[in-house]
C-alpha positions as CSV (number, residue, x, y, z in Angstrom):
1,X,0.0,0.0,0.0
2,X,1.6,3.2,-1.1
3,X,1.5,6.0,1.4
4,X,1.1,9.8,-0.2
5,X,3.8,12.0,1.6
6,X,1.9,15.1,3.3
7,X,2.6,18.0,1.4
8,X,5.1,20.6,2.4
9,X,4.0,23.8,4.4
10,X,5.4,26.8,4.5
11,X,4.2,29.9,6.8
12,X,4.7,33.4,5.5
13,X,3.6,36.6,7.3
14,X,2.2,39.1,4.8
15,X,2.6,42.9,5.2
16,X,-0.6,43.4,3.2
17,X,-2.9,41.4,5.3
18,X,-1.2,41.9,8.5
19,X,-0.9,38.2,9.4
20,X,0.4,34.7,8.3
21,X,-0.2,32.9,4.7
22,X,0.0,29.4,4.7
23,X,1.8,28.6,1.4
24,X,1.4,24.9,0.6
25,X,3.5,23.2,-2.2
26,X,7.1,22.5,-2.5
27,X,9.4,24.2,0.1
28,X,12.4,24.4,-2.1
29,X,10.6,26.1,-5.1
30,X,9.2,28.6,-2.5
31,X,12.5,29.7,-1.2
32,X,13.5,29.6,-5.1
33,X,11.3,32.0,-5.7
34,X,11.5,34.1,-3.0
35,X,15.7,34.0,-2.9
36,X,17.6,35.7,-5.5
37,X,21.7,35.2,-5.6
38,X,23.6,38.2,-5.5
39,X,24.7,39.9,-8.8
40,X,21.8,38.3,-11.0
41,X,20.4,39.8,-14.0
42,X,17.3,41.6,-12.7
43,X,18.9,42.6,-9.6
44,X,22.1,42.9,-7.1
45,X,22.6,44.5,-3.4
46,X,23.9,47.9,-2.9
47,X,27.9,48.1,-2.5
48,X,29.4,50.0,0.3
49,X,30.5,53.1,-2.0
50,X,30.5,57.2,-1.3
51,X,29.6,59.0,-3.6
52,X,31.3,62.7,-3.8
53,X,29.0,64.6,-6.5
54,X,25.2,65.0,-6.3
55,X,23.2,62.9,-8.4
56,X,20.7,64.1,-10.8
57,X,16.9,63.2,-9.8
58,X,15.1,60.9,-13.0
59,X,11.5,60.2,-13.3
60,X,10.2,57.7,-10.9
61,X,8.9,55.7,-13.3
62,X,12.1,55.4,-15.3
63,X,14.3,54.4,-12.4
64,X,11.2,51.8,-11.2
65,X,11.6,50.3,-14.7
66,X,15.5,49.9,-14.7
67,X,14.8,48.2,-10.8
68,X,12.7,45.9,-13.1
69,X,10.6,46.6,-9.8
70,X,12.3,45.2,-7.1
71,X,13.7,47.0,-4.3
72,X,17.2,48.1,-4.4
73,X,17.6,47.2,-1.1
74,X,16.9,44.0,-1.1
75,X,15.3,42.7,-4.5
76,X,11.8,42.1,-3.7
77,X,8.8,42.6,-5.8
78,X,6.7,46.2,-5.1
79,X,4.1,48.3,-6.1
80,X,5.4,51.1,-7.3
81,X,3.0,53.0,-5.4
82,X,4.9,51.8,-2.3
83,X,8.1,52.7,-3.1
84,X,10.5,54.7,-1.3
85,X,13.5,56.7,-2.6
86,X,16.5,57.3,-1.0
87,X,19.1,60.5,-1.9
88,X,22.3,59.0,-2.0
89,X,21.8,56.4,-5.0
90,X,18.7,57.9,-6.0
91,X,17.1,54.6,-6.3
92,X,14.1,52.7,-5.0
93,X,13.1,51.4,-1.6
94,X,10.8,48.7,-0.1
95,X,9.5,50.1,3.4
96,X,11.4,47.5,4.9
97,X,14.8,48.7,3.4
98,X,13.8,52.6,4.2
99,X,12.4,53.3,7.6
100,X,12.9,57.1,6.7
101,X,15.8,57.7,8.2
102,X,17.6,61.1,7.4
103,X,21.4,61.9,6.8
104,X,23.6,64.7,5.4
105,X,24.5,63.4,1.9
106,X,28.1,63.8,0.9
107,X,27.7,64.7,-2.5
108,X,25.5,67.6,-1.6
109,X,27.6,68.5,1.1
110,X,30.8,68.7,-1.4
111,X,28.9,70.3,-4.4
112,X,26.7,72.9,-2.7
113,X,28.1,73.1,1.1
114,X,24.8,71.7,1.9
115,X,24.5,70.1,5.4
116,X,20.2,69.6,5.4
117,X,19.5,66.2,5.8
118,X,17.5,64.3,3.5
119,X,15.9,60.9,3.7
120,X,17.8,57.4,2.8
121,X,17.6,54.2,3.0
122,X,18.7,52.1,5.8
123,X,21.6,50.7,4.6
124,X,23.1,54.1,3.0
125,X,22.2,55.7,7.3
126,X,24.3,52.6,8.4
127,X,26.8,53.2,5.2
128,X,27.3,57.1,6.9
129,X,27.3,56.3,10.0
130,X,29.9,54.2,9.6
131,X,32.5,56.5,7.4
132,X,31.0,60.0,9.5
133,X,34.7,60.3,11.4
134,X,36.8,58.9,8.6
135,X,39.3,61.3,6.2
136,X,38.3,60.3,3.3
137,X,37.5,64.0,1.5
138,X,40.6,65.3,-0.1
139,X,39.8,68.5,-0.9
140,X,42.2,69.2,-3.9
141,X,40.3,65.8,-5.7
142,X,36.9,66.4,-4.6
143,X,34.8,69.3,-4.1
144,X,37.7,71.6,-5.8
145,X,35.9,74.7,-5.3
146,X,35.2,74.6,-1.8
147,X,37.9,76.6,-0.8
148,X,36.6,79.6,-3.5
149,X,33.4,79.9,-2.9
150,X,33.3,79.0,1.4
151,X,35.0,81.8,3.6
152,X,34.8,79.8,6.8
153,X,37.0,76.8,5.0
154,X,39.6,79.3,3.3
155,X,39.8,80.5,7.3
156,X,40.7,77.2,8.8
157,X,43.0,75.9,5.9
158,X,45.1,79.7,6.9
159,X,45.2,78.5,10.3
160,X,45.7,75.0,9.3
161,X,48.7,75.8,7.7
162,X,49.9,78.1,10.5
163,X,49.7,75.1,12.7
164,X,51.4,72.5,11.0
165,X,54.5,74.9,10.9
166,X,55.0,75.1,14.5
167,X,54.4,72.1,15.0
168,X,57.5,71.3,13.4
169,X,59.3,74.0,15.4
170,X,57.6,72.6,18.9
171,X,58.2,69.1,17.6
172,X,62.4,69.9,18.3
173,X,61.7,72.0,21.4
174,X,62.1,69.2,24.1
175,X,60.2,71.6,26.5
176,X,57.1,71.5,24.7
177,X,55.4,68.8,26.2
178,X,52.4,71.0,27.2
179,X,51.7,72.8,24.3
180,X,52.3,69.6,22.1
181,X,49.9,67.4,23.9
182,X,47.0,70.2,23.2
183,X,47.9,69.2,19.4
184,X,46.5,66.2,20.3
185,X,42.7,67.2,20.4
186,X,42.5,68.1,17.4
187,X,42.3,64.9,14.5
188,X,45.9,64.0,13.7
189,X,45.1,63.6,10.0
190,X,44.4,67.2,10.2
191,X,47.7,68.2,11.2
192,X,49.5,65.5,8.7
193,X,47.6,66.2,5.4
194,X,45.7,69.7,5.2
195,X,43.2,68.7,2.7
196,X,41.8,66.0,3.6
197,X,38.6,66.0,5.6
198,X,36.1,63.5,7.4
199,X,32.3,64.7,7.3
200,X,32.4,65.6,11.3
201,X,35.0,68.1,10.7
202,X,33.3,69.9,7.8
203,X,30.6,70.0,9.8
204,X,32.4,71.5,12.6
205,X,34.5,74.0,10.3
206,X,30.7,75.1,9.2
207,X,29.5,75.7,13.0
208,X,32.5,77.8,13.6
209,X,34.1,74.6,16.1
210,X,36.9,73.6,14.5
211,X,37.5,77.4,13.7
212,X,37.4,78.2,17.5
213,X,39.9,75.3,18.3
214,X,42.8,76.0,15.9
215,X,42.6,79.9,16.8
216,X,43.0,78.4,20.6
217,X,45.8,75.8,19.5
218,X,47.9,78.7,17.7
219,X,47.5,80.9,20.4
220,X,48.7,78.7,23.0
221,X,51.6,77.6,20.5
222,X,52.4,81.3,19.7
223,X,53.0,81.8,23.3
224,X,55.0,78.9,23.9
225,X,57.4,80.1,21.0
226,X,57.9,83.7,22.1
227,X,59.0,82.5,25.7
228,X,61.2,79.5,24.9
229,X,65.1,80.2,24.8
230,X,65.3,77.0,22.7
231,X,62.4,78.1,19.8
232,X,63.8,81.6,19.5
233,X,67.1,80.2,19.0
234,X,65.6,78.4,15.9
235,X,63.8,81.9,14.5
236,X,65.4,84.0,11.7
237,X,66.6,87.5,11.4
238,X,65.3,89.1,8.1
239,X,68.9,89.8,6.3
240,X,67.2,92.4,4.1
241,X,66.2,94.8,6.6
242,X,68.3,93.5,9.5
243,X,65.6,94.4,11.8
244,X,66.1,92.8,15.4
245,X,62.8,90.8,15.4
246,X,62.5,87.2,15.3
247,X,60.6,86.1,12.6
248,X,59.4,82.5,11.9
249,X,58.0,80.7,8.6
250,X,54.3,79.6,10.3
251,X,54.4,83.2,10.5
252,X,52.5,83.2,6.7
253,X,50.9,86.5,7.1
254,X,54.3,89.1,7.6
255,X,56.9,86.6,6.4
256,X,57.8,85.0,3.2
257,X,60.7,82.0,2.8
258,X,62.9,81.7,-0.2
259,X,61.9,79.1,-2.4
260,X,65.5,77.8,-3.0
261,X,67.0,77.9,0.2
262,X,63.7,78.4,2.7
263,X,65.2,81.2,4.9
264,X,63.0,83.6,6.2
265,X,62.2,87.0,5.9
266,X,59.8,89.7,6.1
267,X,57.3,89.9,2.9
268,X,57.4,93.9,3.0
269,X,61.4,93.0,2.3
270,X,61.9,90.1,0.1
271,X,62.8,90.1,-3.3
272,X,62.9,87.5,-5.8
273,X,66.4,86.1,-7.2
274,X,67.7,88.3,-4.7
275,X,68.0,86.7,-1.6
276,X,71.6,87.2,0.6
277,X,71.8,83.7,1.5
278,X,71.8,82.1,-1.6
279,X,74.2,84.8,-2.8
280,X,76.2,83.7,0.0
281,X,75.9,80.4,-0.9
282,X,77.1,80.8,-4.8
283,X,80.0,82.7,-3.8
284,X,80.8,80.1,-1.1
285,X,80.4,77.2,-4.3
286,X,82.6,79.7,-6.5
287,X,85.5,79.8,-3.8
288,X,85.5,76.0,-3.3
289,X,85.8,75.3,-7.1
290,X,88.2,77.9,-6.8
291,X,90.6,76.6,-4.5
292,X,89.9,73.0,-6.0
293,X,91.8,74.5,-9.2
């Protein structure tokens, strides 16, 4: 006597009806169905990628059509109707894959100084999230004209600059400790590449924070300098005026350094192919060769 095996059952929970749909039929086909692999033809997962410029917005319908209808999140079947878009990849959402969650997006942020936040999907929130405190704008690649058109950021990379220069004058002062460990505060990438950015700190340069800090930092360096024996001894005397003053390269606002020899001297004074050290230097060379005949 043949025994018929019981047919497989598979329980479902429907978002439509609001409770469980008993599926009966094959198991495997069901999770066939319902399972796509990853890079198929009608659809594959978002990849973890910023993007720096701001996308242009296409009609819904369009986009829908290229999704083949499936979310972009995660490849199921929706009515358009239900759909959700989300302003990084400017695609479509299921309301499962975009709880309307909002974010600064980058490529605003780096094509219009933009900081409002707009809605995205899930996975882009957890994408920013993740990268908010990571250096990965370089200015001089990406959002080139930032520095042009944004007062605020032209300030800071001024005072950036400043800062990194006496840092390398504190960094051979061995009674610096103080001053030096205030460096610390600020991000160290920051202080070892000028251009480059993480979203928090644009942010904070827009708010005026990061502003605040370096004017601090330099301040507090500034004062170190002028009453250390040892950083003084390391200063220059401008050899065109021969003015008694100390003057040192951070100093970008009054002094200027020869491009061939980096001494220092005051801007007011300095003039080009005529600097008294190289001169001293060539007639030094000419001796040598000189005596060498």
């Amino acid at each position: 006597m043949s025994q018929t095996s019981p047919p497989n059952i598979l329980l479902l929970y429907s978002s439509r009806t609001g409770g469980v749909v008993v599926s009966r039929g094959s198991l495997a086909e069901e999770i066939r169905l319902r399972t796509r692999m990853r890079g198929s033809l009608s659809w594959a997962p978002p990849r973890f990628q910023i993007i720096f410029t701001a996308q242009p917005t296409h009609r819904r319908s369009e986009v829908v059509a290229l999704q083949h209808f499936l979310c972009a999140g995660c490849g199921t079947a929706v009515e358009p109707s239900e759909y959700r878009t989300g302003n990084i990849f400017k695609l479509y959402f299921c309301d499962c894959c975009h709880g309307g969650s909002e974010a600064v997006i980058p490529g605003r942020l780096l094509s219009c100084w933009d900081f409002g936040r707009y809605p995205v999907s899930d996975f882009s929130k957890q994408l920013l999230e993740s990268v908010w405190k990571q250096p990965l704008f370089d200015l001089t690649c990406v959002g080139k004209t930032l520095y042009s058109r944004v007062k605020e950021l032209e300030k800071f990379r001024e005072l950036q600059d400043q800062l990194i220069g006496i840092k390398k004058l504190l960094t051979a002062c061995r009674l610096s400790g103080r001053v030096m460990a205030e460096f610390e505060q600020l991000p160290a990438h920051l202080m070892e590449q000028p251009h480059l950015f993480s979203m928090e700190d644009l942010l904070r340069v827009k708010k005026g924070q990061l502003m605040a800090q370096a004017r601090a930092l330099l301040h507090s360096a500034i004062n170190h300098v002028e009453n250390c024996e040892l950083c003084l001894a390391r200063g220059f005397i401008c050899e065109f005026c021969r003015e008694r003053d100390i003057i040192f390269p951070f100093q970008s606002d009054t002094c200027k350094r020869c491009p061939v020899c980096r001494a220092c001297f005051h801007k007011r004074c300095f003039v080009e192919k005529k600097c008294p050290k190289c001169a001293r230097i060539q007639s030094r060379k000419k001796c040598q060769e000189g005596f060498v005949k």
